[in-house]
N, C-alpha and C positions, 0 to 999 in steps of 0.2 A: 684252538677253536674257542675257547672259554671266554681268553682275552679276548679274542676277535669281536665277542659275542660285545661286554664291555665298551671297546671300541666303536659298536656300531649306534650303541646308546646314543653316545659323543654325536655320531656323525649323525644320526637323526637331530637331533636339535640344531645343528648348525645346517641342515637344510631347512628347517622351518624359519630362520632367521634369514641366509641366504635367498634360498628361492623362493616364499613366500611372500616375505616383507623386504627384500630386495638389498638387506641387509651385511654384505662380508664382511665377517668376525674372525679372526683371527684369534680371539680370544677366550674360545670355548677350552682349550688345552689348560686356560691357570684354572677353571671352574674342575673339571677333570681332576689337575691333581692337589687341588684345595684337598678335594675328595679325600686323595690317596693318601695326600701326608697326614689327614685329620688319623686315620687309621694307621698310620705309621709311624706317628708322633704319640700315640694313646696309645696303644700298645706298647710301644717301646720303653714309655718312660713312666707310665701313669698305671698299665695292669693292662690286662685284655675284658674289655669289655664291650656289650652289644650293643648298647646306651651308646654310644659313640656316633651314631651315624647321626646323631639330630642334629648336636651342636655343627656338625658339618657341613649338614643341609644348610643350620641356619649362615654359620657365616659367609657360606658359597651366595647365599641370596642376599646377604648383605654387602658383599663385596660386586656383585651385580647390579643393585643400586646404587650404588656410589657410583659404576664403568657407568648405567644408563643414566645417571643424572648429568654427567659430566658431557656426556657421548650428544644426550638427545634434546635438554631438560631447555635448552633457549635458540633451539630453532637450530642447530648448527647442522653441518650440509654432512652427506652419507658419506662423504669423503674425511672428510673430521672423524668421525665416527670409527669408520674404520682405523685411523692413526690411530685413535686409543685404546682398540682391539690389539692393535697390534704391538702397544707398548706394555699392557697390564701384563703377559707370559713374560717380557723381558723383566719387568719388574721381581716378578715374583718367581723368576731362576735365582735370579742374584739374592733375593733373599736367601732362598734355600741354600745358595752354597757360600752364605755369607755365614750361616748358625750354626759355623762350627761341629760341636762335638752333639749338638741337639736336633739340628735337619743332618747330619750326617755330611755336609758341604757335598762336594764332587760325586763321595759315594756311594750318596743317599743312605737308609736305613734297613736292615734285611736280618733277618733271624726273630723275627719278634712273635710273640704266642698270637695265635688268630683263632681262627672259628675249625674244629676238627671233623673237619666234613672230606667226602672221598670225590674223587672228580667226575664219579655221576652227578652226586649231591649238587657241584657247583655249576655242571653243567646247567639243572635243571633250572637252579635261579636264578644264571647269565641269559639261558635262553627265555626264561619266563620275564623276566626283569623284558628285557627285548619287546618278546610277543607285545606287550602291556604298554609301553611307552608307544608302539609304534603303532599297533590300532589305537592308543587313543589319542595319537597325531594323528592319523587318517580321518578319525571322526572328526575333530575340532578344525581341521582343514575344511570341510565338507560345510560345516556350520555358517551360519551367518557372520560369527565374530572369525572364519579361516575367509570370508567375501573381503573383509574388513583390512585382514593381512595384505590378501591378494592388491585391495586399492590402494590402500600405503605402499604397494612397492609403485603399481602403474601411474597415481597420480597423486602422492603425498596433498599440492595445491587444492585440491577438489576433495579432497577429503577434509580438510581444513575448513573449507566455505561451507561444507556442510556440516560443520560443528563438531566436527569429530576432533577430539584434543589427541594428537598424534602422539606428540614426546610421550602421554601417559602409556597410550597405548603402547609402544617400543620398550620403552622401561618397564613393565608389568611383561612384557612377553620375556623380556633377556632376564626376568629374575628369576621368573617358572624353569625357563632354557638351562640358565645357572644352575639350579637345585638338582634339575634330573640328571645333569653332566657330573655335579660334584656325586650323586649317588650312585652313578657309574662309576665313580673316580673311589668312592670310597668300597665298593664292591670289587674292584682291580686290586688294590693293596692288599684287602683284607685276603683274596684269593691268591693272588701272587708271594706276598712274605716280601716282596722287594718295591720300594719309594725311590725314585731319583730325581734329581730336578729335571731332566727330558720330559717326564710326564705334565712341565706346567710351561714348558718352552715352544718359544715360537717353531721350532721344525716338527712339531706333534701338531702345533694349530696348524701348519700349511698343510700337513697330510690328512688331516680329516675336511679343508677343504677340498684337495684332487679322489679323497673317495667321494665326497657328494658330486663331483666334478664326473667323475668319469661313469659312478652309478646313474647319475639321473638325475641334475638340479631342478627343485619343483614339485619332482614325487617323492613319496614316503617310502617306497623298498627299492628304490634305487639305490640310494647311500645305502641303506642294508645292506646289498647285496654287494655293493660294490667294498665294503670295507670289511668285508667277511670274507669275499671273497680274495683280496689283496693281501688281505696280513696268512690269509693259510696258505695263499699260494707262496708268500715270501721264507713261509718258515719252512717250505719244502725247496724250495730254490736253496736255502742257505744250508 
């Protein structure tokens, strides 16, 4: 449930990008385990420490600038877009199991010292981390700048004529989307004890597509629901 919880971080940001701004990314899964490996590379090799989450934030938002410059930055069409959604997790598997004896390759990193908390402890800040991202998608949906998202998905052109410089606004959105993904990503690790390159691969971005898919593309607790509800039903199936 904890992971699930993690997970559904994930899957709220890729419906804000999806359903709001009309956006499929495939590539919320490398922001994810940017996350994970920031805290499973720093533990592992550097000491355990809590200071660890920023530098992660920061390069998950750096690395989201570079996808939204590339992605949005001279008009290119949602179909492009999505291409290089869908190549940054293939990119950044192969790194991972290219580093050897330092990503751990194939089988990722595990045993490393982390935060000594009991699984109430994590529950509380899986689920609170949750609560907090997700009402405050609800509210910034609801807002004049969530009106804003809505018309970049229905009518990019008319948003344009009305002066609205769209590339910025996409790139500012997938940078924020990036940082709360890697902060999930690096919450999973840190809770987990286990990194693998799955966590930044494209079959982790196609599955938090079909939970916003099957929760509710558009609304805010639909993906909740549905990716909370899919990974605990899976871990009783198995």
């Amino acid at each position: 449930l904890i992971k699930a919880l993690f997970f559904a971080v994930a899957a709220v940001t890729v419906d804000i990008l999806w359903g709001y701004t009309g956006y499929l990314t495939f590539g919320q899964s490398a922001f994810f385990g940017v996350g994970a490996y920031a805290a499973g590379l720093a533990f592992t090799h550097y000491g355990f420490s809590p200071a660890t989450a920023r530098p992660a934030v920061g390069g998950a938002a750096l690395l989201a600038l570079v996808t939204g410059w590339l992605s949005f930055y001279r008009g290119a069409s949602p179909f492009f877009a999505t291409v290089i959604s869908l190549v940054l997790p293939i990119v950044l598997t192969q790194v991972a199991l290219s580093g050897g004896t330092y990503t751990g390759s194939s089988s990722g990193l595990t045993g490393y010292d982390t935060f000594d908390l009991s699984l109430e402890a994590w529950y509380v800040i899986a689920a609170g981390g949750l609560s907090i991202v997700s009402l405050l998608a609800w509210v910034a949906v609801r807002s004049d700048g969530g009106r804003i998202l809505v018309a970049l998905r229905d009518n990019e052109a008319r948003c344009s004529y009305l002066g609205l410089n769209t590339a910025q606004w996409r790139i500012a959105l997938l940078v924020v989307c990036g940082a709360v993904a890697s902060l999930a990503g690096f919450g999973y690790g840190a809770f987990s004890g286990v990194v693998a390159p799955e966590l930044t691969g494209f079959v982790f971005g196609t599955e938090l597509i079909i939970w916003v898919a099957l929760g509710g593309r558009g609304t805010i607790w639909g993906p909740v629901l549905g990716a909370i509800l899919i990974n605990v039903a899976g871990s009783y199936l198995s």
